[in-house]
C-alpha positions as protocol buffer text, in pm:
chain_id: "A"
residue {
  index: 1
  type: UNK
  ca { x: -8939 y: 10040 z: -9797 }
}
residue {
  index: 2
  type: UNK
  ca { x: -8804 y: 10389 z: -9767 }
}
residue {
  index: 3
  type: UNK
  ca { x: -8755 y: 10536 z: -9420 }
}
residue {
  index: 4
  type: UNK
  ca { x: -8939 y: 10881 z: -9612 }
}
residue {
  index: 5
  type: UNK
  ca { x: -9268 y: 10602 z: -9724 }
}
residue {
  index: 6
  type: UNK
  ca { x: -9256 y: 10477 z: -9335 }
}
residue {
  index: 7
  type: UNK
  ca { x: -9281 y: 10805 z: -9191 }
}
residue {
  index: 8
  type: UNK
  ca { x: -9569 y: 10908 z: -9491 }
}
residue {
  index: 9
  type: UNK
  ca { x: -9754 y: 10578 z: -9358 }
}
residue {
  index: 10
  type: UNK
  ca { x: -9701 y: 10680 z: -8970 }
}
residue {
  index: 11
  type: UNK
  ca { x: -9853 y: 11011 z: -9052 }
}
residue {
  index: 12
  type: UNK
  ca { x: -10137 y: 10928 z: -9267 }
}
residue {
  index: 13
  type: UNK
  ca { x: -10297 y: 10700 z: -9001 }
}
residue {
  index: 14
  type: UNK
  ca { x: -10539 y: 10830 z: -8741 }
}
residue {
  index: 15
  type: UNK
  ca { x: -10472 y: 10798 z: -8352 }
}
residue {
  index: 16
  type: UNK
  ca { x: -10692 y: 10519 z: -8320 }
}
residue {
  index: 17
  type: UNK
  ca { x: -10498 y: 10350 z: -8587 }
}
residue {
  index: 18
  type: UNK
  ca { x: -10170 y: 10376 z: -8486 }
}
residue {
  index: 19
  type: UNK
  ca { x: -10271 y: 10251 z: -8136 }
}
residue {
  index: 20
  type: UNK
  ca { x: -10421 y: 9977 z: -8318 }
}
residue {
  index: 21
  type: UNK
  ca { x: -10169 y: 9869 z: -8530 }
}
residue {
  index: 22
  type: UNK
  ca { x: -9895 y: 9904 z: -8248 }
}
residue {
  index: 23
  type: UNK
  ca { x: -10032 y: 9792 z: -7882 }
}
residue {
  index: 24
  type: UNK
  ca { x: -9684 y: 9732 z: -7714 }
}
residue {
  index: 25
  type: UNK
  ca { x: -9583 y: 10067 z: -7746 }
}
residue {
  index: 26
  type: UNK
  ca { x: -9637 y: 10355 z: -7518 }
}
residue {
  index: 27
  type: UNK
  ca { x: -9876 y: 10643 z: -7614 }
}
residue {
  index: 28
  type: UNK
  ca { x: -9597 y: 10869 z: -7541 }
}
residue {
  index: 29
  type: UNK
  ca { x: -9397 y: 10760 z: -7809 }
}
residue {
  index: 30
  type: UNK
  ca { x: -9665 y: 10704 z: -8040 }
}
residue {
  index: 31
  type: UNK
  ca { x: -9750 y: 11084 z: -8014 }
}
residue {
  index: 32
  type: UNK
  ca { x: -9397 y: 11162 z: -8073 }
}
residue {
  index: 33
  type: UNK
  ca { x: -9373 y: 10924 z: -8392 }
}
residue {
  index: 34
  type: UNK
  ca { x: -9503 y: 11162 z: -8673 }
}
residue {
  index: 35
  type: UNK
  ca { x: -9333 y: 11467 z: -8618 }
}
residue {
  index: 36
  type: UNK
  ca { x: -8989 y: 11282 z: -8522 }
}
residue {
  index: 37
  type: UNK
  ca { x: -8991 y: 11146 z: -8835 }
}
residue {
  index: 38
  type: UNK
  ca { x: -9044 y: 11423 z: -9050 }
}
residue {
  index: 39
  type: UNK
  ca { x: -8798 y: 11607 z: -8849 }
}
residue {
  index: 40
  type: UNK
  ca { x: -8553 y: 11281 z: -8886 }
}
residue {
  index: 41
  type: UNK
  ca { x: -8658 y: 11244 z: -9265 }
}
residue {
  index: 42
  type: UNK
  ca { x: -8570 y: 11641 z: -9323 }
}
residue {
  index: 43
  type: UNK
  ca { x: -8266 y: 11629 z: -9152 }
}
residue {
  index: 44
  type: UNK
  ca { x: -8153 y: 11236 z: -9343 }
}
residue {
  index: 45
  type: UNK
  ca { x: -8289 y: 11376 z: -9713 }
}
residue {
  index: 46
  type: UNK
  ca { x: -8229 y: 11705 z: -9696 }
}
residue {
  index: 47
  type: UNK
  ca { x: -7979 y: 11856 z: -9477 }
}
residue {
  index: 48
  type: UNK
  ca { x: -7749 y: 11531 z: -9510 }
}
residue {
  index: 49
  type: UNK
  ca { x: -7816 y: 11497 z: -9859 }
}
residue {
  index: 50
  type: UNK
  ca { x: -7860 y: 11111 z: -9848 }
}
residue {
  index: 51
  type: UNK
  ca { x: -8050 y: 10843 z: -10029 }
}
residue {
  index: 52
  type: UNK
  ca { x: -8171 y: 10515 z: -9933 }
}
residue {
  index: 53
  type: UNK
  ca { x: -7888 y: 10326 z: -10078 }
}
residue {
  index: 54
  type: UNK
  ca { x: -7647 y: 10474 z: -9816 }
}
residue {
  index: 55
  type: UNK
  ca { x: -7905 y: 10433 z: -9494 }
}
residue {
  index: 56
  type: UNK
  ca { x: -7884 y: 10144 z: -9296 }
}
residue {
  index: 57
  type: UNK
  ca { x: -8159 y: 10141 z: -8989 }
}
residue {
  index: 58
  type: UNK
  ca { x: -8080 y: 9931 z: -8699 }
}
residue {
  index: 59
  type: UNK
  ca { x: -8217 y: 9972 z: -8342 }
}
residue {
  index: 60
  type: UNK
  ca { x: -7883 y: 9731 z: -8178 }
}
residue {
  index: 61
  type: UNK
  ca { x: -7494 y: 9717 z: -8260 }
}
residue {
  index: 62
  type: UNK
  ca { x: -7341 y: 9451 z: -8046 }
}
residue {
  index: 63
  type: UNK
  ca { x: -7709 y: 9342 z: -7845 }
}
residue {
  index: 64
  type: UNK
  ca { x: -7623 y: 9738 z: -7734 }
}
residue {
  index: 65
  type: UNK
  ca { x: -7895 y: 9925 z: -7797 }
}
residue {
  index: 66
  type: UNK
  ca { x: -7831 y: 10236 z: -7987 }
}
residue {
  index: 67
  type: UNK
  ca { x: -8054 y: 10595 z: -7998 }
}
residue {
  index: 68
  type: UNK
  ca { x: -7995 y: 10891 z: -8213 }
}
residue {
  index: 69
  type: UNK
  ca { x: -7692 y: 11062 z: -8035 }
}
residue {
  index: 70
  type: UNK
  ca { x: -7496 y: 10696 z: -8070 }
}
residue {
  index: 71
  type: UNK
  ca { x: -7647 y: 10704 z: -8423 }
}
residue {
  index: 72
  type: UNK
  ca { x: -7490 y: 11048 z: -8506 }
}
residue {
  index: 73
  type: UNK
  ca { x: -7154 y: 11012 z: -8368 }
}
residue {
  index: 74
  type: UNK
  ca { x: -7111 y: 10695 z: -8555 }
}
residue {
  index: 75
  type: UNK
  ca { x: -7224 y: 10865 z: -8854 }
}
residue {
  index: 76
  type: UNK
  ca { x: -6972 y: 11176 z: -8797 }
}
residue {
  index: 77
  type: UNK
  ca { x: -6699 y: 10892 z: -8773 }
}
residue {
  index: 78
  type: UNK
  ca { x: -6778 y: 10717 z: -9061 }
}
residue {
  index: 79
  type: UNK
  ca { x: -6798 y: 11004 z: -9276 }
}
């Protein structure tokens, strides 16, 4: 599935839900899940201008894990 239809099914769920379908993960994060995403989603669809086809979603390169500002410099390299 689409990173856009993962953030869409993030959002449409109530609190209860998401804590529900994801017990290992903080509340803090959880909170922070929707609206990351749609800022993430804006910034991937429409700002970068990609598609799906050119997005590949990985949480580890090497066992190292990576966040977003490893996950932008890569991307500035690569481009």
């Amino acid at each position: 599935a689409s990173f856009e239809s993962h953030v869409q099914k993030i959002c449409g769920q109530t609190w209860s839900q998401i804590k529900k379908n994801y017990p290992d993960i903080p509340e803090k994060y959880l909170a922070t899940d929707c609206p990351n995403g749609v800022y993430i989603d804006q910034l991937i669809y429409d700002d970068y201008h990609l598609t799906d086809d050119q997005l590949t979603i990985s949480n580890q390169i090497n066992d190292e894990d990576i966040d977003w500002t490893l996950g932008a410099a890569l991307y500035s390299l690569l481009k």
